[in-house]
C-alpha positions in Angstrom: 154.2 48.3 42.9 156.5 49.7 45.2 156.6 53.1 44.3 152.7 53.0 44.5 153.1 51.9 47.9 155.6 54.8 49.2 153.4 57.1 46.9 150.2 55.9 49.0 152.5 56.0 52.4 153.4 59.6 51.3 149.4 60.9 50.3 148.7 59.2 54.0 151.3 61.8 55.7 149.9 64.8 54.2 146.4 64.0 55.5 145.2 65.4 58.3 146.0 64.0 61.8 142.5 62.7 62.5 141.9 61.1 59.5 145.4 59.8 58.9 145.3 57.2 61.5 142.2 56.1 60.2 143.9 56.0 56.8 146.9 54.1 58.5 144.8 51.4 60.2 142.7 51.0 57.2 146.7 50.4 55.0 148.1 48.1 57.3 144.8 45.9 57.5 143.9 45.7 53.5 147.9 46.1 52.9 150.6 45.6 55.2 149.1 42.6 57.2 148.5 40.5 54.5 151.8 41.0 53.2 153.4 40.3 56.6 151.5 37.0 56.2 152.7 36.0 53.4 156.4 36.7 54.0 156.0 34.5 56.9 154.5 31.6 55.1 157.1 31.9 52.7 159.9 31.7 55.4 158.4 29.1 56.5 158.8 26.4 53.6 161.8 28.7 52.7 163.9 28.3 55.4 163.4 24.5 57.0 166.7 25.0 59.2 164.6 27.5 61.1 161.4 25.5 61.6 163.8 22.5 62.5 165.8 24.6 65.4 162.9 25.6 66.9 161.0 22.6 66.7 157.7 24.2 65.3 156.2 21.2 64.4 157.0 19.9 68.0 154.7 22.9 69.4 152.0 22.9 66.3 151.6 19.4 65.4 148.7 20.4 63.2 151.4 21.4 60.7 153.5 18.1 61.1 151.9 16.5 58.1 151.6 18.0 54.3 147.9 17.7 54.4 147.4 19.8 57.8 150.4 21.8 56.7 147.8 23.1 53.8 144.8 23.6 55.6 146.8 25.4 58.1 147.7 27.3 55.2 144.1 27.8 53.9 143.3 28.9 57.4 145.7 31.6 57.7 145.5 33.2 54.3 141.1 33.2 55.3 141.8 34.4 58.7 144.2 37.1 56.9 141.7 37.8 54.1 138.6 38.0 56.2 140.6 40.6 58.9 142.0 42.4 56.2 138.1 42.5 54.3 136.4 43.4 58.3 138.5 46.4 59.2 140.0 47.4 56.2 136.6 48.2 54.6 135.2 48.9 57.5 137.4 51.8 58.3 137.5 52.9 54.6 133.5 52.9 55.1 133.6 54.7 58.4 136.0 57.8 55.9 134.0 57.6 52.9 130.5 57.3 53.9 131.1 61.0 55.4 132.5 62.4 52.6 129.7 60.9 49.9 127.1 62.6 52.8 128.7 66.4 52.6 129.5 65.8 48.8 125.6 65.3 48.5 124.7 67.8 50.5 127.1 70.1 48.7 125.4 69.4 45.5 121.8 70.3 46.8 123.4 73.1 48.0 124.4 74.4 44.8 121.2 73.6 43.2 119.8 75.6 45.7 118.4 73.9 48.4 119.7 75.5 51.8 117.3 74.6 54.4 118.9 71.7 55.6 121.5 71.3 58.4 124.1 68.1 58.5 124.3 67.0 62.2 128.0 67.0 63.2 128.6 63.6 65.2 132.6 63.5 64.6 135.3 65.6 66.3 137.9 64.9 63.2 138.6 67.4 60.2 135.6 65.7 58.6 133.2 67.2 61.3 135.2 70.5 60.8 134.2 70.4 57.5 130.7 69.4 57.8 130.3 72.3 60.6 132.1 74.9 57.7 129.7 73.9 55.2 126.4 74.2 58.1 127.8 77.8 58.4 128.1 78.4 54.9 124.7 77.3 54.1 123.3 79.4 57.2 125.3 82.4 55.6 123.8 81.8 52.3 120.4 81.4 53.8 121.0 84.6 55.8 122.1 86.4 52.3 118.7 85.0 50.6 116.4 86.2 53.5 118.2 90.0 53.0 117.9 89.3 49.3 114.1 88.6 49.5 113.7 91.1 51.9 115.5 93.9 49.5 113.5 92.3 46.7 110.3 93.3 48.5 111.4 96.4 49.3 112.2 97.2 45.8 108.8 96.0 44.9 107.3 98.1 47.7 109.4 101.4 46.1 108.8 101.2 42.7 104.9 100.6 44.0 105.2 103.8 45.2 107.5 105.2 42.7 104.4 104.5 40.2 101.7 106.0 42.6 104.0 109.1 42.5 104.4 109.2 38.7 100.5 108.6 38.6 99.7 112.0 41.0 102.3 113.8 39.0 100.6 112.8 35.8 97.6 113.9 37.3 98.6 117.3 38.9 100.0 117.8 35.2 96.3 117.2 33.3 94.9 119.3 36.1 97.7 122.1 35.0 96.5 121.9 31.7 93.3 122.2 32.2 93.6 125.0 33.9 96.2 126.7 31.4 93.6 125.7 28.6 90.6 127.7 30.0 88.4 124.6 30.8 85.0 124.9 32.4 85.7 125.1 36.1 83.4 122.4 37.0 85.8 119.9 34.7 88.6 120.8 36.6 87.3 120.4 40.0 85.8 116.5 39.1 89.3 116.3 37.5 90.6 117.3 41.1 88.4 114.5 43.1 88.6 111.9 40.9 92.6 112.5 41.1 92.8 112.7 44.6 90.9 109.4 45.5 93.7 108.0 43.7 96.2 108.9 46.3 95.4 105.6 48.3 94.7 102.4 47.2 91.5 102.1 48.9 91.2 105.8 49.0 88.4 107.7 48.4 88.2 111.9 47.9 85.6 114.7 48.6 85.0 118.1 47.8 82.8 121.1 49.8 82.3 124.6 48.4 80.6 128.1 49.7 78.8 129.8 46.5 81.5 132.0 45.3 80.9 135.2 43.6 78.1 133.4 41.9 80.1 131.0 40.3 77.6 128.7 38.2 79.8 125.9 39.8 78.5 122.2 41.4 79.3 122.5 45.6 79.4 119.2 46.2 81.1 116.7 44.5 82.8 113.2 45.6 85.0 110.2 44.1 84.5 106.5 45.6 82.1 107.4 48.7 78.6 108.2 48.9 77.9 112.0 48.6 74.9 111.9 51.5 77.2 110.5 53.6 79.4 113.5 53.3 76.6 115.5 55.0 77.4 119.0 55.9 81.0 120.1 54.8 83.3 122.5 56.8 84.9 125.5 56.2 88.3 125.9 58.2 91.6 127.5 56.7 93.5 125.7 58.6 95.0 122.1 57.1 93.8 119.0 59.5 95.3 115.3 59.2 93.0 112.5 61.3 94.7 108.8 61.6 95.7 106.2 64.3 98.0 109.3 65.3 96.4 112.1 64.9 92.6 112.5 66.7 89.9 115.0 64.8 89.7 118.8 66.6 85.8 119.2 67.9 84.9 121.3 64.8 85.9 118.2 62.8 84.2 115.5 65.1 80.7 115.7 63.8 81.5 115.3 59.9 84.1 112.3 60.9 81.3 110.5 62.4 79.4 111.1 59.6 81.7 109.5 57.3 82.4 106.3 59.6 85.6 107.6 61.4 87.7 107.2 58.2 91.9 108.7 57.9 90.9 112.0 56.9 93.5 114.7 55.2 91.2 117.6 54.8 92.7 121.0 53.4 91.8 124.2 52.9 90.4 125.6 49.6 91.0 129.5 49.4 90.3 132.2 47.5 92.3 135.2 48.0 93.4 133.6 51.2 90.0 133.7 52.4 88.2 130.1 53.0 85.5 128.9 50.4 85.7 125.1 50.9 87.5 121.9 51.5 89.4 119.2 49.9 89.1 115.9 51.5 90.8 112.6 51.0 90.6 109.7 53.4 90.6 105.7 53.5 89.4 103.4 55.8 92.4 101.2 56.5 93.0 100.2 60.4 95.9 101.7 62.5 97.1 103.7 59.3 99.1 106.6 59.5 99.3 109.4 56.8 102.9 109.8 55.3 104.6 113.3 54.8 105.0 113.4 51.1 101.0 111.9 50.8 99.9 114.7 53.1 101.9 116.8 50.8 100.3 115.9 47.8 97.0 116.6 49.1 98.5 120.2 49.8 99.5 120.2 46.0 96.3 119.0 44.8 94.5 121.9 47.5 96.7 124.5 45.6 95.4 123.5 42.0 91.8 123.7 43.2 92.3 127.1 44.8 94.5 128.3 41.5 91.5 127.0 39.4 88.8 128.5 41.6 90.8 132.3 41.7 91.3 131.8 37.6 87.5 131.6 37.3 86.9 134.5 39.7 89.6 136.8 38.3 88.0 135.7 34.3 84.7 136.5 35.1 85.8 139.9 36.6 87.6 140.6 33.4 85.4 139.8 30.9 82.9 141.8 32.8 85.1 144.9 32.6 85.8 144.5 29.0 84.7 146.5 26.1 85.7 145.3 23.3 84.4 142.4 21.1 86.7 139.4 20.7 86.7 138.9 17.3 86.3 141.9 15.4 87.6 144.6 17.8 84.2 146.7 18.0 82.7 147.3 21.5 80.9 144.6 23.2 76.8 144.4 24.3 77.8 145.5 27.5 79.4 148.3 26.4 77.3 149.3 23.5 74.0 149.5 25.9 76.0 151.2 29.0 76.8 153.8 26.4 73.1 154.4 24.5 72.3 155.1 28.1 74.4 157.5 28.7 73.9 159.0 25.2 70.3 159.5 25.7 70.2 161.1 29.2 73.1 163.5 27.8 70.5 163.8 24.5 67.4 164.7 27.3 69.4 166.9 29.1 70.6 169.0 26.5 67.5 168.5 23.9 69.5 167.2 21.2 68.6 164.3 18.6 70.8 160.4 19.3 70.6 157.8 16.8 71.1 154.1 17.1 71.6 151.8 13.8 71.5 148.0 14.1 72.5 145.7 10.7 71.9 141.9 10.7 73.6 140.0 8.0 70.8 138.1 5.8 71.1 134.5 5.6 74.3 134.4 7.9 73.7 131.0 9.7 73.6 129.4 5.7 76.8 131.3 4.5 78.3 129.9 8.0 77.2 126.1 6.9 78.3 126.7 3.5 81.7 128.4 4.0 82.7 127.0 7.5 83.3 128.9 10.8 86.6 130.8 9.9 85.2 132.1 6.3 82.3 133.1 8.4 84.3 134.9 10.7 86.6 136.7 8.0 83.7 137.7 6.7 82.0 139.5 10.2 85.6 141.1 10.8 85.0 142.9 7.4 82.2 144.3 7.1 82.6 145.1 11.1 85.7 147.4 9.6 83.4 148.5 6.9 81.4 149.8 9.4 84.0 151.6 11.6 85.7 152.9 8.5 82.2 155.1 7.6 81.4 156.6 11.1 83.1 159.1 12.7 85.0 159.3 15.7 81.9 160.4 18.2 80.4 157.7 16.7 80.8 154.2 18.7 80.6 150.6 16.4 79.4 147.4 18.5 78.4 144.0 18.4 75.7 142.2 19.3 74.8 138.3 19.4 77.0 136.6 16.1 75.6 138.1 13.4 74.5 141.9 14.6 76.1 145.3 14.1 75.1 148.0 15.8 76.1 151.9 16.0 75.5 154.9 18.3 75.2 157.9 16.1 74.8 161.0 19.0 74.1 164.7 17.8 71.8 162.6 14.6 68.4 162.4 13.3 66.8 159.6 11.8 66.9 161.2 8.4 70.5 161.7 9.0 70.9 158.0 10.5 69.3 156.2 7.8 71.5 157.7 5.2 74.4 157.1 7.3 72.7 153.2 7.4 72.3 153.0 3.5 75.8 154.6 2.8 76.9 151.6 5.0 74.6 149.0 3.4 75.9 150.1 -0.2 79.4 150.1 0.7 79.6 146.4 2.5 77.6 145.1 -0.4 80.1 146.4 -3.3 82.8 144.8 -0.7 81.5 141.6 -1.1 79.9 142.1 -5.4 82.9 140.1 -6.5 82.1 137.2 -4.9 81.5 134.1 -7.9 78.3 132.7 -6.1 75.5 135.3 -5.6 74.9 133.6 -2.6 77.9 134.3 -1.0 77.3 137.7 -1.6 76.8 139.1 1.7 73.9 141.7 2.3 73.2 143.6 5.3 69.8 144.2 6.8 69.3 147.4 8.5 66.5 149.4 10.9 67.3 152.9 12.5 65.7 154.3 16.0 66.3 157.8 17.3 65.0 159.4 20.5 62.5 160.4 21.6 60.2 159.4 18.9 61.2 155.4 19.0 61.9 155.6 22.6 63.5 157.2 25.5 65.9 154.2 26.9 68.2 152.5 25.5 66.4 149.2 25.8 63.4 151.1 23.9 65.6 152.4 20.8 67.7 148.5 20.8 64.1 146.4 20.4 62.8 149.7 18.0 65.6 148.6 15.4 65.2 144.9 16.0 62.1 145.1 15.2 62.5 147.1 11.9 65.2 144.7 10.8 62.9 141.7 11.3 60.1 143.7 9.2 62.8 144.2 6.6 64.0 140.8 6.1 60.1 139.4 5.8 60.0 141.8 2.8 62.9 140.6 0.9 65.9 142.1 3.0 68.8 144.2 1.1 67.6 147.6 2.8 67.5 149.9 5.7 64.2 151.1 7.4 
């Protein structure tokens, strides 16, 4: 008991100094005091000498007899008892009621719950402690608010980081588009659609001039009414309207027209000379257009105008060929351009010109039957056929799918149609081993020469059409 007691004393020293006298107080009344009592009722009946000297029961004749001797006994040890009860667990209440309060309060806090503040009423360690724990939940509410904050702009980057990937993927299908020879006018609603996907609540517009008759659309528009467009601009000059930025007078009229939208509108060139615009807008309030968005719209502006100069420069190209795709001969173009010049040289210097034409018979079945490639190995051959049996004056063409034609200059038509036959003979032995008889191709021919079928080249072309027609209504497998 006693070492409890000096361990108690000792735990009451190491507290500190405001709480300890509470803690001392608290000792002495639910301890020491009623101890102190009851050492001096037990010197009292224990030393009788003492009571006798100083005449106590003289002084407090309520404790003269046994009987008030007891209840005066009864009375102390209740007066003890009930002083020792009032302040002892009074102060141990006034300690621990405190502590249970910021234990509590430390618990919510670590389930999370960090809106609440404990009011500081003490100016012991206890208040210091319940102020160090207000500042620890106001730091940890501070960290959660820069937390949420971060968290949103996370959110708000990989938001955009996903709106970038989606206009990369795009500018990539445009690419390819492009790269794969697509119809123009594919590309360019490719281009719109894409662009309206740059905002949200974006929408995207496109205005072209005819261009080198380009058998292209002019006007095309993703997520806003095309009338409202109205009359598109030309500039070559890149213009950005938002809360910042205010339209140039050129650009006022079609602004209005469109309800005052954010407008990126960019040039669309070809061969750095204006042919249209690209425009891409929303229609949210005090919005400003951000550098890499305005960007992008340049990108997607550089596609169009890539796709646009492709068309132009394939057009051009396939208009200055002369040869034939597939089998290697000379093309229509060609073929007539030549005949022309053939017969005016023929006029002026009074000599014959020849023109042959062959048609494959039953082409379009064998093409069913066999499929396109076989159908094409098959042209290429006899195409070959027919250069291998000319000479080199001589020029081999290609007309429509299924149509061979040659220009036979300084020849008659005697001399033409056994030039035709030898040709007719020799394609049909190339094909005799074919198993199927009707695989075996067969070539239908008609001969014109000048000037007794015609004079132009047009003339001497619908001459042997006609004659090929007239043969294949008589059973085909011959030259007229």
């Amino acid at each position: 008991m006693f070492k409890r007691l000096v361990h108690s004393f000792r735990r009451i020293a190491l507290a500190p100094t405001g709480i300890r006298s509470k803690l001392v107080w608290a000792f002495l009344l639910m301890s020491a005091v009623p101890l102190v009592m009851l050492l001096l009722i037990a010197a009292w009946f224990a030393f009788p000498d003492v009571r006798a000297f100083y005449q106590l029961e003289r002084w407090f004749p309520l404790i003269a007899t046994p009987t008030s001797t007891t209840w005066w006994l009864i009375g102390i040890i209740a007066l003890t008892v009930f002083i020792s009860l009032l302040g002892g667990v009074y102060l141990t209440i006034k300690i621990i009621e405190p502590v249970i309060q910021i234990s509590h309060e430390a618990t919510q806090l670590a389930k999370g719950e960090v809106g609440k503040e404990l009011p500081v009423s003490r100016a012991d360690e206890l208040g210091d402690l319940t102020s160090a724990l207000n500042q620890l939940t106001g730091r940890i509410r501070e960290n959660m608010l820069e937390l949420k904050q971060f968290g949103e702009r996370t959110t708000q980057i990989n938001l955009e980081i996903q709106k970038r990937v989606v206009m990369l993927s795009g500018l990539l299908q445009i690419g390819e588009l492009i790269s794969s020879g697509a119809e123009l006018d594919v590309v360019l609603d490719l281009v719109v659609e894409k662009a309206a996907l740059l905002d949200d609540q974006g929408f995207s517009f496109m205005g072209l001039q005819p261009i080198e008759e380009l058998p292209i659309t002019l006007h095309r528009a993703h997520g806003v009414d095309l009338k409202s467009v109205g009359s598109l601009w030309v500039d070559s000059a890149q213009a950005v309207i938002d809360a910042k930025n205010l339209p140039t007078p050129k650009l006022l009229s079609p602004w209005e027209q469109l309800d005052r939208p954010n407008l990126i509108v960019q040039p669309l060139l070809v061969r750095s000379r204006p042919v249209g615009v690209l425009g891409i807008g929303n229609r949210r309030h005090s919005y400003a257009w951000s550098p890499e968005l305005i960007d992008l719209a340049a990108v997607f502006a550089t596609q169009t105008s890539i796709a646009l100069e492709n068309e132009v420069l394939l057009r051009k190209t396939k208009a200055l060929a002369i040869r034939d795709e597939l089998t290697g001969v000379y093309n229509e173009t060609y073929i007539r351009q030549r005949l022309a010049e053939e017969l005016k040289r023929a006029v002026m210097y009074q000599r014959p010109c020849a023109f042959a034409m062959f048609a494959i018979q039953d082409f379009l079945r064998f093409r069913q039957a066999h499929g396109e490639p076989e159908a094409e190995r098959a042209l290429k051959k006899a195409a070959r056929l027919i250069q291998e049996s000319v000479t080199e004056i001589d020029r081999v063409g290609r007309f429509n799918s299924n149509e061979l034609v040659v220009i036979l200059p300084e020849r008659n038509k005697r001399q033409a149609l056994e030039i035709a036959e030898e040709i007719r003979r020799r394609v049909a032995f190339a094909f005799a081993d074919a198993p199927n008889p009707q695989d075996r191709l067969i070539l239908v021919g008609g001969v014109a020469e000048n000037p007794i079928d015609g004079v132009t080249a047009e003339e001497l072309i619908e001459k042997a059409a006609s004659t090929i027609h007239g043969a294949a209504l008589v059973g085909g497998n011959r030259t007229s």
